[in-house]
Structures are given as structure tokens and as C-alpha cells.
C-alpha positions as CSV (number, residue, x, y, z in Angstrom):
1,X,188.4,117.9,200.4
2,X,187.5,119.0,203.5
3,X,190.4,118.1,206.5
4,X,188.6,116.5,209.5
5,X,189.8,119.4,211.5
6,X,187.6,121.8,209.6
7,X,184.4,119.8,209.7
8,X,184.8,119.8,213.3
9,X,185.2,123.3,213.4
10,X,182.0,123.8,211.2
11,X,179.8,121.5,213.3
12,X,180.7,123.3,216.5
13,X,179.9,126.9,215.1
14,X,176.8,125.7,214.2
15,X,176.1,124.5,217.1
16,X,177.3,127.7,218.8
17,X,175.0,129.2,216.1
18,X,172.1,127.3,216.9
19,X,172.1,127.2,220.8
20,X,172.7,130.9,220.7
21,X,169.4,131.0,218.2
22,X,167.5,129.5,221.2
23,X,169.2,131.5,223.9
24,X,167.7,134.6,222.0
25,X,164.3,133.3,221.1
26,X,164.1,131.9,225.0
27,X,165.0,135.4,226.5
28,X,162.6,137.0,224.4
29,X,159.7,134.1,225.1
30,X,160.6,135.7,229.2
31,X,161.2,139.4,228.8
32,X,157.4,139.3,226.5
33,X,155.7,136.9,229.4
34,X,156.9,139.8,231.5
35,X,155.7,142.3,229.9
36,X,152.5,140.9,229.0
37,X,152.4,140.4,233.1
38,X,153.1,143.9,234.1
39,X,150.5,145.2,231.6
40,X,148.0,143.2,233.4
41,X,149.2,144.4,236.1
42,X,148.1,147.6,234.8
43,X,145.1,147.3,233.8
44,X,143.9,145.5,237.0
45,X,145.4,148.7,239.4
46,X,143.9,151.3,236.7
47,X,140.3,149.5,237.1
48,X,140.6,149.7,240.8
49,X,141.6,152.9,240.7
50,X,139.2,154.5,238.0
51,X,136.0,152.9,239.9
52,X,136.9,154.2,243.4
53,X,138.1,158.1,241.6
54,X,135.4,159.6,243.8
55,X,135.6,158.0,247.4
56,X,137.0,159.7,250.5
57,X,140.1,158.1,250.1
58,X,140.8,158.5,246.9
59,X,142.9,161.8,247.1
60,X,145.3,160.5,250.1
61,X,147.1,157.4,248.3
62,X,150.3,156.4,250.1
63,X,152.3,154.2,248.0
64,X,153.4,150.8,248.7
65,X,157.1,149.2,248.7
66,X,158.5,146.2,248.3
67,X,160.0,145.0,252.0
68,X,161.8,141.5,251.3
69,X,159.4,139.4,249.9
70,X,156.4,141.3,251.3
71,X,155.5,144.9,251.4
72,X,154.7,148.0,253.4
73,X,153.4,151.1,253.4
74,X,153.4,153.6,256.7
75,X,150.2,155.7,257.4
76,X,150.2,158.6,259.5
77,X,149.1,156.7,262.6
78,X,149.6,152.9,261.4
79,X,152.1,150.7,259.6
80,X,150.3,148.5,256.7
81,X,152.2,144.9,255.3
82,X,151.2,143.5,252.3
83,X,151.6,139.8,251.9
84,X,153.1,138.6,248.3
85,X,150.5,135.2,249.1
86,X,146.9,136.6,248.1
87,X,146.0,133.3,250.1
88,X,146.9,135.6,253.2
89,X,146.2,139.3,255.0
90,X,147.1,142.7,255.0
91,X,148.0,143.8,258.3
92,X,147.2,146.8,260.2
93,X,149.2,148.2,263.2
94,X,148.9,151.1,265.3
95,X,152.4,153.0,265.9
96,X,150.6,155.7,268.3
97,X,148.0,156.4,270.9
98,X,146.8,154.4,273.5
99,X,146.2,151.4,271.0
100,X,150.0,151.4,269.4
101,X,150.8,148.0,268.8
102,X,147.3,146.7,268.3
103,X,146.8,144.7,264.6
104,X,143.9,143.9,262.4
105,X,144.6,141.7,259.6
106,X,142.3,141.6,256.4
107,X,142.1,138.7,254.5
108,X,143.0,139.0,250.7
109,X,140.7,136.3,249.9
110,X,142.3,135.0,247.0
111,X,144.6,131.9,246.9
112,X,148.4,130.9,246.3
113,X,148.9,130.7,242.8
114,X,148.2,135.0,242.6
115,X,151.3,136.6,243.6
116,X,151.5,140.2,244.4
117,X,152.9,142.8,242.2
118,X,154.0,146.0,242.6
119,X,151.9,148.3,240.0
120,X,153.1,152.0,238.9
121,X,150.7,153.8,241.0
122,X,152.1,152.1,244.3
123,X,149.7,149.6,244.7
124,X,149.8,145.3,245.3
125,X,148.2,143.6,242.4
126,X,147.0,140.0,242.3
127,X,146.0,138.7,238.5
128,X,143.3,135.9,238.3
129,X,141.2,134.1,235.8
130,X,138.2,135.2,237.1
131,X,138.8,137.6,239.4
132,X,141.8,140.0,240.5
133,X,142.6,141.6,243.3
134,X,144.5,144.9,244.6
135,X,145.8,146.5,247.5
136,X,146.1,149.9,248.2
137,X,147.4,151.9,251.5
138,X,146.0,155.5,252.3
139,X,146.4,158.1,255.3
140,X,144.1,156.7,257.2
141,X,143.8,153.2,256.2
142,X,143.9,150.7,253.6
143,X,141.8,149.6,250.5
144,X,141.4,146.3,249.6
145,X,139.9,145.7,246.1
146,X,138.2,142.9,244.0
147,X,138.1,143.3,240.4
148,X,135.4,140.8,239.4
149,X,136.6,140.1,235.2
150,X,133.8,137.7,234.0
151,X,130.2,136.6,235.0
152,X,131.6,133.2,235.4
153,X,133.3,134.6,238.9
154,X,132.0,134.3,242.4
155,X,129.2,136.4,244.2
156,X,131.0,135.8,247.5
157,X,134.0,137.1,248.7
158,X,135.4,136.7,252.0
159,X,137.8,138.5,253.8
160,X,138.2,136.7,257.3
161,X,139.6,139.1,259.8
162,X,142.2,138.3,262.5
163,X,141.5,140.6,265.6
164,X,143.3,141.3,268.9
165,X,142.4,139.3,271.8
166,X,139.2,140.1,273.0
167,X,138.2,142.6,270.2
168,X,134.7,142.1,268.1
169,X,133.4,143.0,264.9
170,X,130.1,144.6,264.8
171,X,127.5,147.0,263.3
172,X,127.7,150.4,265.0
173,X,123.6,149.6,265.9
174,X,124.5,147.2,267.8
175,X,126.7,148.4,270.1
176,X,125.2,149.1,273.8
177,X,125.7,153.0,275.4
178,X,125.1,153.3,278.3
179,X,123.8,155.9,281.1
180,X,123.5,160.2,280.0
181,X,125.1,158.9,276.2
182,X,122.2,156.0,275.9
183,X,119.8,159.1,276.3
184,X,121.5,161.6,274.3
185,X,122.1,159.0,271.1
186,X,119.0,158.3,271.3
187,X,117.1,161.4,271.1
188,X,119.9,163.2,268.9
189,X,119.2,159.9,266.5
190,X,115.7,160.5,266.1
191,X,116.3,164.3,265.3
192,X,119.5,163.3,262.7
193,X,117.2,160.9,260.8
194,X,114.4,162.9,260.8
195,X,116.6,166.0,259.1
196,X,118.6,163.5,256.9
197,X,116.2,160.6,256.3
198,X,119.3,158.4,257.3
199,X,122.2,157.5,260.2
200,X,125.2,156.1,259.4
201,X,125.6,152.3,260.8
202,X,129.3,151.2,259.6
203,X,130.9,147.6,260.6
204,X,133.5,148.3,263.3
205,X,136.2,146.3,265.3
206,X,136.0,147.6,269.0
207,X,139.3,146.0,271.2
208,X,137.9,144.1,274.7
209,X,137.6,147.5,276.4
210,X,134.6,148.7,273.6
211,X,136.6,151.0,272.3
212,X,137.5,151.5,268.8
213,X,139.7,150.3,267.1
214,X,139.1,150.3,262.8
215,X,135.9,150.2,260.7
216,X,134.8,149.5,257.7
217,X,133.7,152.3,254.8
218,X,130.4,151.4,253.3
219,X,129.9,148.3,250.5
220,X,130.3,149.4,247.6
221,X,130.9,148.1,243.2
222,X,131.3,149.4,239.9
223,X,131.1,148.3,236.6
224,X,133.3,149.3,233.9
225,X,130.6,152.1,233.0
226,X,131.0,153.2,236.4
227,X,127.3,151.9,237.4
228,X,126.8,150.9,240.6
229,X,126.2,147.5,241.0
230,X,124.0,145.7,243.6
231,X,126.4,144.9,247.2
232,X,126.5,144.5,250.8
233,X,128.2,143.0,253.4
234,X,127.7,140.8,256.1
235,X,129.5,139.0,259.3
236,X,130.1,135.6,259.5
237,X,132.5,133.2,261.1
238,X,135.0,136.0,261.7
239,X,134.7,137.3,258.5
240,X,134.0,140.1,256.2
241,X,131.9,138.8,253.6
242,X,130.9,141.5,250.6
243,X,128.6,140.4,248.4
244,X,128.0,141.7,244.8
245,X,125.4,140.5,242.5
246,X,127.0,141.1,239.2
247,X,124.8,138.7,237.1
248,X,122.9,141.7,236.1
249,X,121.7,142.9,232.6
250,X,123.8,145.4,231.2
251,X,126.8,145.1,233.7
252,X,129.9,145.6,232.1
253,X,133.1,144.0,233.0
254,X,135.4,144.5,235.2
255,X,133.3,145.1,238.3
256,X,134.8,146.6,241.2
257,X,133.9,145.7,245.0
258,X,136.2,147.4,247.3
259,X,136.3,146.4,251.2
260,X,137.5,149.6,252.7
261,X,139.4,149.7,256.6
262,X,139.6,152.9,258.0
263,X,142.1,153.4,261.1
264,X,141.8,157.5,261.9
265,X,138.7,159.4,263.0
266,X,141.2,162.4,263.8
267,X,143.3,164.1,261.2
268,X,145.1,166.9,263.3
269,X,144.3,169.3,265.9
270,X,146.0,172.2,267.6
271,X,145.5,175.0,270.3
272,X,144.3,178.7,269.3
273,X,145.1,181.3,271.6
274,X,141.9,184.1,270.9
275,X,140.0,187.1,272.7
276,X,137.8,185.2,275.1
277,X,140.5,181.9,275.9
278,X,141.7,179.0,274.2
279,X,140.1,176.8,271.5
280,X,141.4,173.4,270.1
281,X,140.6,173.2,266.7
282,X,140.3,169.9,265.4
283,X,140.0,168.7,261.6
284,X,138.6,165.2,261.1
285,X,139.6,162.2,258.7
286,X,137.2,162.0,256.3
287,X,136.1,159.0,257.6
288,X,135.1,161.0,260.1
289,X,132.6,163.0,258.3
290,X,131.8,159.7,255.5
291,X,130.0,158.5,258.7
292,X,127.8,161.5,260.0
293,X,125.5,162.2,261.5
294,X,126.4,159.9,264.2
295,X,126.8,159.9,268.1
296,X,128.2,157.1,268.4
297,X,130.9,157.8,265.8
298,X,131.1,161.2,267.9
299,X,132.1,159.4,271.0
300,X,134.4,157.5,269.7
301,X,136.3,160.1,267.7
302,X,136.4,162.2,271.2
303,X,137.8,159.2,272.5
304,X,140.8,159.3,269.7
305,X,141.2,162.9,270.2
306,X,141.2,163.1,273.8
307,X,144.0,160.2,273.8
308,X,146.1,161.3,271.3
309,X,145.7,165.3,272.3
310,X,145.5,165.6,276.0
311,X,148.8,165.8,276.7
312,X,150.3,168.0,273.4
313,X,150.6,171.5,273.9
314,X,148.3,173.2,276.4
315,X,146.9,169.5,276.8
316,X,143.0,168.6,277.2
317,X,142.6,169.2,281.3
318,X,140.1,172.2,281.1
319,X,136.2,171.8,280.5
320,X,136.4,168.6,279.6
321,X,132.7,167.6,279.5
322,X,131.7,170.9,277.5
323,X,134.6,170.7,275.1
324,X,133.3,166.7,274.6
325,X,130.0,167.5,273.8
326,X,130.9,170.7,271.5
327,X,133.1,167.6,269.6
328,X,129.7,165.4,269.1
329,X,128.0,167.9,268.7
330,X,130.0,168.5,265.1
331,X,130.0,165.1,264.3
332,X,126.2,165.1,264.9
333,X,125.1,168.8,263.3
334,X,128.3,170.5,261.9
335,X,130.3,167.8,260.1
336,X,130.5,169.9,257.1
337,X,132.6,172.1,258.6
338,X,136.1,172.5,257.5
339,X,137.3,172.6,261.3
340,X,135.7,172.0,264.4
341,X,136.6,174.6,266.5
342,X,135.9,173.6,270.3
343,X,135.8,176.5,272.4
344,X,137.2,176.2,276.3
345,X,135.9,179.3,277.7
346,X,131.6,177.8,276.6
347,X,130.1,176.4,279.7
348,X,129.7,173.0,280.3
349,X,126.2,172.7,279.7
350,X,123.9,169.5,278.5
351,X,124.4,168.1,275.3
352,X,120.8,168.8,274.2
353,X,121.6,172.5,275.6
354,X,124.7,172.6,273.2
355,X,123.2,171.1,269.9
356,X,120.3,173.6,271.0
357,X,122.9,176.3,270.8
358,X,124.2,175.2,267.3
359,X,126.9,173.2,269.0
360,X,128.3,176.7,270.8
361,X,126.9,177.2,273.9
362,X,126.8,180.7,275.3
């Protein structure tokens, strides 16, 4: 016989028995749902990452951290938060120059339900059904990434922007020089695309003052074979809107589509001290020379330099004019070059004089 006592002893160890049973079984239900998570999470930052090996900003990754419930990585000239809500933006801001402060935001373009994830090689990652998405912060600016998993996803996707008051998004053609630059981008266009068979025309944000603020690397997507895939972007409504025709024979998923916002025209420069005088040797993002020949682009990036350099060391006060055109001049004719040596002791000369003189007038 068994004394009440007992029984009740029995009953409860196996129901200690059986609730610990379930305990076990539940944790290891969570720990492989998290698992299985992060490996997505793989996959999806390793197919972003694989399809955009070769870009310009491929070799300057800076890594992402998590920052309370968002994240945030810091550029060399710019602070980048990533939102954990893929229904939201990533958000650029200047921390120097003459534009600290100023913001672009990026839209995501997914929705609430993908939550961002840190992945091993310091990027956001959003999983989706159809389509995932990934965020990635470099020197000079920040990649954002669709990773398109089925031919049942979207051709579409839009990336509405959020811009500083009075600042406009535009195609480099369209913007309106005016005066001695009207004449000089327009002959030096002519000569570029004659020698190249092309000038670059990126999407840029210029602040109410038409000067530049960000732009846009050019539209590009992958397959899984690494075959490009048909894309392009266009403006509407305040946004970014890539589109990628993926419904192609022989496209193999995932594909990648990759929005691109560059910040930095100028890397670095500093003063040489030689023979004839003083030359301020400049090296360019490589955004910078992604988007030559271009005069426009050549402007602007004087603009950046002059801002950020004319005070530093033996500061940006002498020959101004000849030391400007000797800059567009390289962004024009001598963007390959590893530096851009601009010389203070050339005469200031016409621009058509300099470029005549191989951008070092004597």
C-alpha cells in the first residue's frame, strides 16, 4: 500500500518532471528560432555584400553599433543613425564644415513588421518574405541595400527622402551655372564627352543656397551570378525611386539593387613646402573620381575643399582663382591621379588656358 503522503509526493515530481520537460523543449523551440534568425541574417548581409565587392565603397566599411534601440555609425565627416523600424530612415548629419548640422534622411522603404539586426560584418539587416533589406555605413557615406528574394517581389522601391529646409533633389544636368562657369562647363563638356563618349550626371541634394550637400552613386543590381540586371532611378514626390526589372530570363535570385548616398567629395589635403612655393595637395573620395569627368562635380568639390581647408595650416588666401581652376581642371582631365597637386606659385590664367596646359599652367 501506498500511504497518501507518498502518492502526493509522486504526483508532484511528476509534475516537476513534466513542466521541466516543457521548460527544456520551450527554450530550445527560442534559442533554434534564434538561430535560424541570425542565419538569415547572414545570408541577407553576405548577398549585399558579395554583389557590391567591386564598388568604390566597398573597401571603406565602417561598422555599425547598436545605440539604445537604434544604431549608429560615425563617418569621417558625418554621423549615420539607423532606425530598428525598416518603416523609417537612415539619417545623415554633417559634424564639420560649413554644412555641420545639416541632415538627409533616406527612407528604408520597408515596413514595421522587419526589425533591424545587427549582422557580423557591422551592418543593419531587415528579413522579408519577398524582399530584405540592409544597411551599411562607409567613409564617406552610407549604403542602403534591397535584396529582392523571389520574382513574386516588387519592381518599385521607394526611398522618400527628408531634406533640409529649402534644399532639392536633382540631376546634376539640371542644375543652372551661371556666368565664366556656364561657358567653361560647357565647352569643357563637349571636349569630355567627345574623349570619353560619356559625362557623369548623378542625382544630388543641393541645400537652398545651390550648394552641395550629398548625392547619389549610380543605379545599380545584381543577381546571384553577379549579372547585372536592368535599373534606374527616378524622382518623384520627394523620393528616390530605383527601379529594377528582375522578371528577366535567367535572373537568379537574390537580386541586389543598392541606393548609394555619398556625403565627401574631399578625402584629405595638406600643404607641401617645395623649390618654386607652396602646393596643396589634395586626394579625393572616390566619389570624387566615380563621377568624372565633370565640371560641375569640379566646382562643387572646390567648394568642399576651399570650406573645409582655407583656414588649416598655411590656409587657402593665395591665387585663389588659379589654384580653383587647377582643382577642376583634375576632376575634369586628371582624375586618375593618385593626388591632385595644386600648385600656388602657376599663374592665374583661364580655365581653357590651364586644361590647355594639362591642368599646370606655366
Amino acid at each position: 500500500m501506498v500511504c497518501s503522503r507518498c502518492r502526493s509526493i509522486v504526483a508532484i515530481s511528476a509534475t516537476a518532471v513534466l513542466c521541466l520537460g516543457l521548460t527544456s523543449q520551450a527554450y530550445a523551440n527560442v534559442q533554434t528560432s534564434q538561430e535560424t534568425s541570425q542565419s538569415i541574417t547572414e545570408e541577407v548581409a553576405a548577398a549585399a555584400d558579395n554583389a557590391a565587392a567591386d564598388k568604390p565603397e566597398a573597401s571603406a566599411k565602417t561598422t555599425i553599433v547598436k545605440d539604445g534601440t537604434a544604431f549608429e555609425a560615425h563617418l569621417e565627416n558625418a554621423t549615420v543613425k539607423v532606425p530598428e523600424d525598416a518603416s523609417k530612415g537612415v539619417t545623415a548629419s554633417r559634424t564639420s564644415g560649413a554644412a555641420a548640422s545639416t541632415s538627409i534622411t533616406v527612407g528604408i522603404g520597408g515596413d514595421k513588421e522587419q526589425a533591424g539586426k545587427l549582422a557580423s560584418n557591422g551592418s543593419v539587416v531587415y528579413s522579408g518574405e519577398t524582399t530584405g533589406r540592409t544597411v551599411h555605413a562607409t567613409k564617406d557615406g552610407v549604403r542602403i541595400s534591397n535584396i529582392i528574394r523571389s520574382a513574386d517581389a516588387p519592381n518599385e522601391y521607394v526611398h522618400k527622402l527628408t531634406l533640409p529646409n529649402g534644399a532639392k533633389v536633382m540631376r546634376a544636368s539640371e542644375y543652372q551655372l551661371s556666368g565664366e562657369d556656364a561657358e567653361n562647363s560647357k565647352a569643357a563638356s563637349a571636349q569630355t564627352t567627345n574623349a570619353t563618349g560619356e559625362s557623369a550626371d548623378p542625382i544630388v541634394v543641393v541645400d537652398k543656397n545651390n550648394m552641395l550637400i550629398a548625392g547619389f552613386g549610380e543605379a545599380w543590381a545584381k543577381d546571384a551570378n553577379g549579372k547585372d540586371v536592368p535599373t534606374n532611378y527616378d524622382i518623384k514626390d520627394g523620393s528616390l525611386i530605383q527601379k529594377v526589372d528582375h522578371n528577366q530570363p535567367g535572373v537568379q535570385y537574390p537580386v541586389v539593387a543598392d541606393p548609394y548616398l555619398w556625403i565627401d567629395l574631399i578625402d584629405s589635403a595638406e600643404w607641401l613646402q617645395r623649390d618654386e612655393g607652396w602646393t596643396l595637395s589634395v586626394t579625393p573620395t572616390l566619389w570624387a573620381r566615380a563621377n568624372a569627368p565633370g565640371y560641375l562635380i569640379g566646382v562643387w568639390g572646390w567648394n568642399e575643399l576651399y570650406d573645409k581647408y582655407k583656414d588649416v595650416g598655411r590656409g587657402i588666401n593665395t591665387n585663389i582663382g588659379g589654384l580653383r581652376d587647377q582643382y577642376i581642371c583634375h576632376q575634369q582631365f586628371a582624375f586618375f591621379k593618385d593626388r591632385w597637386n595644386l600648385d600656388e606659385w602657376r599663374p592665374d590664367v583661364s580655365y581653357p588656358a590651364t586644361v590647355a596646359a594639362g591642368c599646370n599652367p606655366d
